[in-house]
C-alpha positions in Angstrom: 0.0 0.0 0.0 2.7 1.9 0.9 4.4 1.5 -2.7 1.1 3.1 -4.3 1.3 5.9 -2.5 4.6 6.9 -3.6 4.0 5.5 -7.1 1.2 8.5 -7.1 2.9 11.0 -5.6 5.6 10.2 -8.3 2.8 10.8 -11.1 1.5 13.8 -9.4 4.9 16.0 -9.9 5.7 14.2 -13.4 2.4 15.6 -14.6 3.3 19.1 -14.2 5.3 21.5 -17.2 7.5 24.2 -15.8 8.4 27.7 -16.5 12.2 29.5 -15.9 12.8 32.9 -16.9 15.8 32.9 -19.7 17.3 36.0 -21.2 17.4 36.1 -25.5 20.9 37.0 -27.4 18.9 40.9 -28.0 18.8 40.9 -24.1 14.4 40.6 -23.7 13.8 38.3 -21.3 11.6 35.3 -22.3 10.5 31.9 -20.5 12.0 28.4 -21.2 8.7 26.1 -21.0 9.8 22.4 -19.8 6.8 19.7 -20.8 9.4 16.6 -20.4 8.5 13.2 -20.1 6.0 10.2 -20.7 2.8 11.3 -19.0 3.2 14.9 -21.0 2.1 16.3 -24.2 3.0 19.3 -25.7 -0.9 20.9 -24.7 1.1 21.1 -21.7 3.6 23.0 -22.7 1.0 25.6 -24.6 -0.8 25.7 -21.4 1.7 26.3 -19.0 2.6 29.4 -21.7 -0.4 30.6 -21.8 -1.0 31.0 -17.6 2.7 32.1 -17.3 1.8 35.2 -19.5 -0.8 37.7 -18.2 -2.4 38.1 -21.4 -2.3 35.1 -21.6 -0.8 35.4 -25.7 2.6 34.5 -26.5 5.4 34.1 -29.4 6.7 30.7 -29.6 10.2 31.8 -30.6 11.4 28.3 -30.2 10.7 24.6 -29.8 12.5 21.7 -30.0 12.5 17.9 -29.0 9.9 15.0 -29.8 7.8 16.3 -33.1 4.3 17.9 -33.0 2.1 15.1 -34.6 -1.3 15.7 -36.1 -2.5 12.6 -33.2 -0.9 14.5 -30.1 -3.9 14.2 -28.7 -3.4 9.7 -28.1 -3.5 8.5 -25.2 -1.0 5.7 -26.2 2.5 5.9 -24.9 5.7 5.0 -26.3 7.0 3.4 -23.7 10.7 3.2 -22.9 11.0 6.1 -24.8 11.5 9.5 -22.5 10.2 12.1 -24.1 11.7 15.8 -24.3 9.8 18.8 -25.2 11.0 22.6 -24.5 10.0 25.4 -25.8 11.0 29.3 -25.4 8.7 31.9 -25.7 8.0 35.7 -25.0 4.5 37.2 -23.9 2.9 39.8 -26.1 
């Protein structure tokens, strides 16, 4: 029982995409958008963007890891496969 509890809590923080201020080679400061790993997608990732910005609109200026496909939205995952998905963006 014990095992299951961890086993969730583990799930709980994997679920979640982060946000870290980075600075741009012009010097504007933008946000590096993290949405790593098996349970994610990259809806995350657009998510997390849009709450980080208080208009809630941003630039993608940048994106790179595991390509967008037109099924994103499976539920199937690719298992043994870790996933990486980052993005940078500024807020309009």
């Amino acid at each position: 029982m014990r095992n299951h509890f961890a086993l969730i809590a583990v799930l709980a923080l994997a679920g979640c995409a982060t946000a870290s201020p980075t600075y741009l080679k012009d010097g504007r400061q933008g946000l590096s958008i993290n949405c790593s790993g098996e349970a994610m997608k990259w809806q995350q990732c657009y998510d997390k963007a849009a709450t980080s910005c208080a208009s809630g609109h941003y630039t993608i200026l940048d994106r790179n890891g595991v390509p967008v496909a037109a099924d994103d939205q499976s539920i199937t995952a690719d298992l043994g496969n870790y996933k990486n998905r980052n993005m940078v963006i500024t807020c309009k």
